[in-house]
C-alpha positions in Angstrom: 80.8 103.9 151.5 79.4 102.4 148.5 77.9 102.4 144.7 76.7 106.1 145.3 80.2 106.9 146.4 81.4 105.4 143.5 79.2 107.4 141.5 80.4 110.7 142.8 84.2 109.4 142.4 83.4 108.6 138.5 81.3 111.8 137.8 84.3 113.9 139.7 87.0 111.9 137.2 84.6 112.8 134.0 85.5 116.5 135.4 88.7 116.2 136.0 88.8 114.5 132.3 86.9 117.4 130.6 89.3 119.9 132.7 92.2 118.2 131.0 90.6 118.3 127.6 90.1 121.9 127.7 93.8 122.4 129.0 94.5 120.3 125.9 92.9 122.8 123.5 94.1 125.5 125.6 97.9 124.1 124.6 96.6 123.4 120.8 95.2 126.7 120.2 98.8 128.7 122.1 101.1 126.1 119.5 98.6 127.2 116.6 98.7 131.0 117.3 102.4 131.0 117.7 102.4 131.8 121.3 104.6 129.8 123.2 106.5 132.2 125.4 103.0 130.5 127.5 103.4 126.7 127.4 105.2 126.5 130.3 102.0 127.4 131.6 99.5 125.4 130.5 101.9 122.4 130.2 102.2 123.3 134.2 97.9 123.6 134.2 98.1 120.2 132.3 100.5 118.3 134.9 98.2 119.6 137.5 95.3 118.1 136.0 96.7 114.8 135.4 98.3 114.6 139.2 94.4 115.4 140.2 93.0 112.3 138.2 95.9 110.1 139.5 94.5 110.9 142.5 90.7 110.2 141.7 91.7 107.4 139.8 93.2 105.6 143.2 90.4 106.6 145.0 87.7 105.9 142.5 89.9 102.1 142.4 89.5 102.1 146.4 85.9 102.6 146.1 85.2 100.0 142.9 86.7 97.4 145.4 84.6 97.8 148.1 81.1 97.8 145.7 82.7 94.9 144.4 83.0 92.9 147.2 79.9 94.3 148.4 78.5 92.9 145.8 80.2 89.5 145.9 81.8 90.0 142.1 85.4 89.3 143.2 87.7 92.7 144.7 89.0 93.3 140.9 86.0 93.9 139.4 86.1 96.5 136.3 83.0 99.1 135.5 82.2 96.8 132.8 81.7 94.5 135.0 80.3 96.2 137.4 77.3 97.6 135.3 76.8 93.6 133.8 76.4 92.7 138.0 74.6 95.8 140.0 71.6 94.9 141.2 69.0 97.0 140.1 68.7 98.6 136.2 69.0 101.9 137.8 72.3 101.1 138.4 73.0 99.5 135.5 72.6 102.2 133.3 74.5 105.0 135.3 77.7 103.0 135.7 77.3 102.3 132.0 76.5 105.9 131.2 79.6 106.3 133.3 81.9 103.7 131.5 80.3 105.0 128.1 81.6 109.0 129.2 85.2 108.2 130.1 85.5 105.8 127.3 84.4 108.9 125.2 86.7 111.7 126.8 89.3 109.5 127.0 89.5 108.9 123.5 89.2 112.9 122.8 92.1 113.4 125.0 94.5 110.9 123.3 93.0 112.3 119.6 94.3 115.7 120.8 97.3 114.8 122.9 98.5 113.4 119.2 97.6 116.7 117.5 99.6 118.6 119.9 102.3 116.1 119.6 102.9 116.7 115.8 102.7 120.6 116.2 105.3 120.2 118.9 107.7 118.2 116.7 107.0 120.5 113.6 107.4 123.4 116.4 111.4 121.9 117.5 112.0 121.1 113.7 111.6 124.3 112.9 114.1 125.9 115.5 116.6 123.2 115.3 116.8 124.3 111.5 116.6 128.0 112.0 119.3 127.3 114.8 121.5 125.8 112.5 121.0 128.2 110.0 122.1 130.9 112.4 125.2 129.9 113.3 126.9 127.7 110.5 130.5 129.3 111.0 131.0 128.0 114.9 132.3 125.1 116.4 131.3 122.9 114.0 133.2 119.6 113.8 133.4 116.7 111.4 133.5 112.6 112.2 137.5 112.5 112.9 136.8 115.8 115.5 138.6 118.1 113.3 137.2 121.8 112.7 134.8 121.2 109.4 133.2 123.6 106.9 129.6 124.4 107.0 127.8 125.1 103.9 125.0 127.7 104.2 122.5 124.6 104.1 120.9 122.9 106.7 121.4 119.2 106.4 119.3 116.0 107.7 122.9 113.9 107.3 126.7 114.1 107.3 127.6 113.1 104.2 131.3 112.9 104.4 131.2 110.3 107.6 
């Protein structure tokens, strides 16, 4: 093994990271159209994805290790430093093209994990409020557990507690 191991483990993660960026927009674009009898599915495809980089993330850890101590830089060693120590430029700049990639994609993911996120919330909002619109004459109770009236309103609070 070694650094052009390494290399293949990181340019397989950037895949795996783009894979899970388009499963991301997959999800955004099936909570945007209204279509979510499919997000079991793609939040499936998206658990997939993330078990896959798990696993290239151990073995991409495995491999860092070994270059490390190869390299005499201590078994820890991060891709930052990593790039600061390889030996030749060559390798300089691809594990830094590397660390520059996945600090890229990562930050896309999160930015559209958070968009998916609120349209999700807004999503369950929107059917907890329909739902208690729906049914506003059963089995409602108040504070003390007596039976209670329900105004045709939806309501945030109990005001009578």
């Amino acid at each position: 093994m070694g650094v052009n191991e390494l290399s293949t483990l990181l340019w397989r993660e950037r895949e795996l990271l783009e894979l899970l960026m388009f499963k991301l927009d997959e999800e955004q674009l099936l909570l945007t159209s209204g279509k979510s009898k499919w997000l079991p599915y793609a939040t499936r495809e998206v658990e997939q994805v993330l078990t896959r980089l798990r696993k290239a993330g151990i073995e991409r850890t495995v491999e860092a290790s070994a270059v490390a101590m190869e390299w005499g830089i201590g078994d820890e060693a991060t891709l930052r430093e990593l790039s600061d120590h390889s030996p030749t430029d060559a390798w300089r700049d691809i594990l830094s093209s590397h660390l520059t990639a996945l600090t890229s994609l990562t930050q896309q993911i999160a930015s559209v994990r958070d968009i998916n996120l609120q349209y999700l919330r807004a999503a369950t909002r929107a059917t907890q409020e329909t739902l208690a619109g729906l049914n506003a004459d059963r089995g409602v109770y108040d504070g003390r557990g007596a039976n209670a009236t329900v105004s045709s309103h939806a309501h945030l609070f109990d005001r009578q507690i």
